[in-house]
C-alpha positions in Angstrom: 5.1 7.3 -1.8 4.1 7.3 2.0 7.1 10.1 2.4 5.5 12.2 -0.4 2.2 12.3 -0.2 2.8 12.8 3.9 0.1 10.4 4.3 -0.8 7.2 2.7 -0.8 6.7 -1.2 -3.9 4.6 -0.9 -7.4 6.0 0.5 -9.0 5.0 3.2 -11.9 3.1 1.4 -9.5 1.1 -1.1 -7.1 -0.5 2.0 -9.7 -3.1 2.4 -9.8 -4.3 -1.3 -6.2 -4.0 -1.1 -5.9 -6.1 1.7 -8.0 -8.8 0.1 -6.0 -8.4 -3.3 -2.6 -9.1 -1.5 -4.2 -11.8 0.8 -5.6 -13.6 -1.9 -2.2 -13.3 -4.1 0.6 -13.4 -1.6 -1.1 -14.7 1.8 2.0 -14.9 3.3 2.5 -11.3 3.1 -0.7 -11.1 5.2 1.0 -13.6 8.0 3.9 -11.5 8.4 2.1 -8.2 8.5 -0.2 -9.8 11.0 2.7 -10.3 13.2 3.4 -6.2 13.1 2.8 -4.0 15.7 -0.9 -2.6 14.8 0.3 1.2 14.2 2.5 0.1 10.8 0.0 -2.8 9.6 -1.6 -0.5 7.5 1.2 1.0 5.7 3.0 -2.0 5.2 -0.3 -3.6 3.5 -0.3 -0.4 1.8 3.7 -0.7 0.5 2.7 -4.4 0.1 0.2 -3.6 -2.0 2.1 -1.3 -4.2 5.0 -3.7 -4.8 2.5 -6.3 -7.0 1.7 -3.3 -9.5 2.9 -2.2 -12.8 5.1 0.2 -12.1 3.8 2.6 -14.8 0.9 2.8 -12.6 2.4 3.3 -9.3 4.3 6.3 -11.3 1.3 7.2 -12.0 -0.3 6.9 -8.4 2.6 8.6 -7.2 2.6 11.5 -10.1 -1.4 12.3 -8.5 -0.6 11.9 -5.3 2.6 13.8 -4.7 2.9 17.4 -3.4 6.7 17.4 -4.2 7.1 18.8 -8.1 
């Protein structure tokens, strides 16, 4: 999605919740990203994230986001 949208998928003012959503369902996701270097942390909470969704609605994230037809 990152690839597609040539930024992030997520905005800027929902990476905190989904920060907290991942931390509080998959902390361990948290501890590795916390071991990244700080320039990917965001898009790999991002990706993260994105993996513990339906996929009909990351289709759909990705359908509004994209600038590829």
């Amino acid at each position: 999605m990152q690839a597609c949208t040539g930024a992030y998928g997520l905005n800027d003012s929902f990476i905190n919740r989904a920060y907290r959503e991942l931390k509080a369902m998959h902390g361990s996701s948290i501890e590795e990203i916390n071991g990244y270097g700080s320039w990917n942390k965001r898009q790999e909470v991002e990706a993260r994230w994105m993996e513990m969704q339906l996929p009909e609605d990351v289709i759909t994230m990705l359908a509004a986001n994209c600038r590829e037809p």
